[in-house]
N, C-alpha and C positions, 0 to 999 in steps of 0.2 A: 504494500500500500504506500503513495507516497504522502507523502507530508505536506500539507499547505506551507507556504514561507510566507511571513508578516513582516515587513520591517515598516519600523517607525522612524522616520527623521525630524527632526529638531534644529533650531538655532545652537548656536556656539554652546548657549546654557541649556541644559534639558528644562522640562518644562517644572514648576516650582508647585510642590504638594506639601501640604502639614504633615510633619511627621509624626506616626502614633506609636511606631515600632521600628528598632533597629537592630539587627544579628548580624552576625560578622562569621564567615566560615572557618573552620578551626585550621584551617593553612593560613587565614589571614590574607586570602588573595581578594576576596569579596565582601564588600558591605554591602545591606539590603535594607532598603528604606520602605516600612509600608506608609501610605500616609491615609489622611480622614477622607480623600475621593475615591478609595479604594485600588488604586494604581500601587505597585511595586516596582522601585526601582534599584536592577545592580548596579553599582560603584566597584570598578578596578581601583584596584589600592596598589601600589608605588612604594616605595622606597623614596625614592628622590621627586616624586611627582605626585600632585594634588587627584586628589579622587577624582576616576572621570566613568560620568555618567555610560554606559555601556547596554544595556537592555529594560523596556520597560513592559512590567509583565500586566494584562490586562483583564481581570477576573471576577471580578468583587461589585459591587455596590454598596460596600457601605467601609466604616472605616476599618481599615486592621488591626486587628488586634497582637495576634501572635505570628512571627517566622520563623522558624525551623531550618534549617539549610544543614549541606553536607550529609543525607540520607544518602546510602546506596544499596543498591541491589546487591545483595548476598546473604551471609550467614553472620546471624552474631548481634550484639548490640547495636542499635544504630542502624542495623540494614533490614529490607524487605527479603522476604524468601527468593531464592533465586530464578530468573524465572516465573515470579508468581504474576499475575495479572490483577491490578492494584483494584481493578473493579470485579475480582473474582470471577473471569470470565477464564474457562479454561481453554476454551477453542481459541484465542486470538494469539495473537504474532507479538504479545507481550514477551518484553525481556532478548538480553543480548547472548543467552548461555551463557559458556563460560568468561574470557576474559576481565574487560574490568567492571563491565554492567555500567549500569547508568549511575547517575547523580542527582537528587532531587532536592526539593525545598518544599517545604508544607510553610503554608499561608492559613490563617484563622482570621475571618474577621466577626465584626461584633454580633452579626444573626445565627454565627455556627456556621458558614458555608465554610468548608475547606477546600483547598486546593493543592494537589500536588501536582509539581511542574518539572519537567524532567529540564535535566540543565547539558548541554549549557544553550538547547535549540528555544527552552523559554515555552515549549508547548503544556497548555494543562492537559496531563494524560487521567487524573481523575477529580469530579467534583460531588461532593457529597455535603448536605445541609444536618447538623449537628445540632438542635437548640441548646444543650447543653454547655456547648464551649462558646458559644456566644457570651455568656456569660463568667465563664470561668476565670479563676484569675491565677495567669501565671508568672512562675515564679522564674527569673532568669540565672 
């Protein structure tokens, strides 16, 4: 199956959101800004250079609450089953076997919709409405 491709273009600055939530991946390569219009944006981080806006993810209506980043498909903490198909569907062409698998990021905002978006193509590969974590409060 192939994949739709999105790109979004912008002025010099991306476009400017409140932010309500920010997680940073444990390499430290990516910051992720959810903000109250429900957009999410990656920031490349640098060493010698100022964060630069890089993908904005498009999913939500309402504000974010929580991001997640650095999930990946396999075994163990932290990962999805290998291979599994995140909407439990067993027939589809989820997952990379073996190699390194994907990489995802879960997004939470304030009605309990989640999103997980496989990185670093920015596609939501599943969306599910939670009323519960709408409300939840988490702990960083």
């Amino acid at each position: 199956m192939e994949e739709a491709t999105v790109r979004v273009f912008w002025s010099p600055s991306p476009p400017a959101h409140e932010v309500t939530c920010v997680a940073v991946d444990a390499e430290g390569a990516f910051l992720y800004t959810g903000g109250s219009d429900g957009a999410i944006i990656r920031w490349q981080l640098g060493i010698a250079a100022a964060p630069k806006a890089c993908v904005m993810l498009v999913g939500h209506n309402l504000p974010i609450r929580c991001l997640v980043p650095g999930l990946r498909e396999g075994r163990g903490e932290g990962y999805m089953g290998e291979g599994e198909d995140p909407a439990g569907d067993p027939s589809s062409s989820w997952g990379g076997g073996g190699g390194g698998g994907y990489r995802f990021l879960l997004s939470v905002d304030d009605g309990g919709v989640c999103c997980l978006w496989r990185e670093p193509c920015g596609r939501c590969e599943l969306r599910r409405r939670i009323p519960q974590l709408g409300r939840a409060v988490f702990a960083q």
